[in-house]
N, C-alpha and C positions, 0 to 999 in steps of 0.2 A: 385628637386634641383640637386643630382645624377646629372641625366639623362643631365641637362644643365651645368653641367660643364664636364661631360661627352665628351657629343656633343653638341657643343652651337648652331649648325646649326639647332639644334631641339629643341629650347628654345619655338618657336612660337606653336610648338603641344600642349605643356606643358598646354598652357592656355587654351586650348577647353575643359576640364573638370571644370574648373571653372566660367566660360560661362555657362557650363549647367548646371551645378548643382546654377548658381544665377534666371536662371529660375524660379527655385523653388518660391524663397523668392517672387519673383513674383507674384505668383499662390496665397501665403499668402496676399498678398496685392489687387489682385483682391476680391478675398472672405473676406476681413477686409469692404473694401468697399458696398461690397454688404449688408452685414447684416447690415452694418451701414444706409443703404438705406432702410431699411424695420423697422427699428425701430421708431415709434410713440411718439410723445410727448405726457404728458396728457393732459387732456380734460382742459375744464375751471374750470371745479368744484374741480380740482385737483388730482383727479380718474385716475388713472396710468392705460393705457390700454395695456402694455407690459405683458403678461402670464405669467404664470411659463411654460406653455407649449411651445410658440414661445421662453423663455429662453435657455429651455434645446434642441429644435431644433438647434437653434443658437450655444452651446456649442459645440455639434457633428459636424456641419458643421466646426467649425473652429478645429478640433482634427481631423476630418476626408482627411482634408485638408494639417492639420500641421504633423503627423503621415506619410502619405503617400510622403511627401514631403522630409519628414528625411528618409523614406526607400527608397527612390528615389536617393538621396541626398551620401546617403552610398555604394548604389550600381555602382551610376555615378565614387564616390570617388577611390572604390575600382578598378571597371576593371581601370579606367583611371590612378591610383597608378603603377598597372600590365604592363599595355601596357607602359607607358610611358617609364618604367624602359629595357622592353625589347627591346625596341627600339632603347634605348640608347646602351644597352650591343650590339643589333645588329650592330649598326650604328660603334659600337668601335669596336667591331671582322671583320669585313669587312675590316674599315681600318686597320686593321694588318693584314689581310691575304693578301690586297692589297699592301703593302707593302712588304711583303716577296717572290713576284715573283708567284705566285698562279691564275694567271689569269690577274693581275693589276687592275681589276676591270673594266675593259673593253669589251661591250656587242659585237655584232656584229656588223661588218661595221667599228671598231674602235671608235665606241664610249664612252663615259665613261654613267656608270650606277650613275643614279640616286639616286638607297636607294634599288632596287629590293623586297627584303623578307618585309625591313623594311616601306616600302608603301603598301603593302600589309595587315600588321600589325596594320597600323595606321589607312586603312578606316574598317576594323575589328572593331577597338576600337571606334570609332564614330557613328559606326552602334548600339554597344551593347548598349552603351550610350545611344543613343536614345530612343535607344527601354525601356531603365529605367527611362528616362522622362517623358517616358506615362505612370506609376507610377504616379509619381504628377499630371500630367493631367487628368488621372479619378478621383483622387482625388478632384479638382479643381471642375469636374462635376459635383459629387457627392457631393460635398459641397453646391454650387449652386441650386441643387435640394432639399437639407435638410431646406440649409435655407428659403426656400419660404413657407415652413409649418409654419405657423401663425394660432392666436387665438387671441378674441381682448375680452377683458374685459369690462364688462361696459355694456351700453345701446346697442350695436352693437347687 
């Protein structure tokens, strides 16, 4: 918020941490699905073939999933808090030192600069991001893989 009244030209960055951190939720709704898909109705005779063991599989998949996604989630939060703010402050000191005769802000050839340190900055910050969304991505995995551990009850 800062950062976009700061510099409103940088209101659109703001949102790419939000974008990836809803990945997440995502990743919880893929793995909702899935174990929803392996769960068994009972038999005719009324004989629950759900385990206590496909239970507690099912448990950890969705902890394993939901856990890694919130530490995903915190990390996307934080650098993207960081960066966004520095950006701002960059994006604000540039224009004052471009204002005060300092260069004007003006690259070679006469042209004016685009954001220089503060682009630099910004794929920095989408890089880290990323790289913390695959967090909840092995998470997602490794959920997937937990859940497919079954035991069936019954005659089976």
């Amino acid at each position: 918020m800062q950062s976009g009244i700061k510099s409103p030209e940088l209101v659109w960055r703001n949102l790419i941490p939000i974008v990836m951190a809803g990945v997440n939720g995502i990743y919880g709704l893929i793995t909702s699905i899935v174990i929803l898909g392996s769960i068994s109705a009972p038999v005719d005779g009324g004989y629950n073939q759900y385990s206590l063991y496909t239970g507690c599989a099912h448990l950890a998949a969705g902890l394993c999933c939901g856990l890694s996604g919130l530490g995903s989630g915190l990390c996307i939060g934080i650098a993207g808090d960081a960066a966004i703010l520095a950006c701002g402050a960059y994006s604000v000191a540039s224009k004052r030192s471009a204002g005060r005769g300092r260069g004007g802000g003006r690259a070679r050839g006469g042209e004016k600069k685009k954001g220089g340190g503060s682009e630099k900055l910004f794929v920095a910050m989408v890089l880290v991001q990323v790289f913390a969304g695959n967090i909840a991505l092995y998470g997602l995995i490794a959920s997937i893989i937990l859940s497919q551990q079954t035991y069936y009850c019954g005659g089976q």
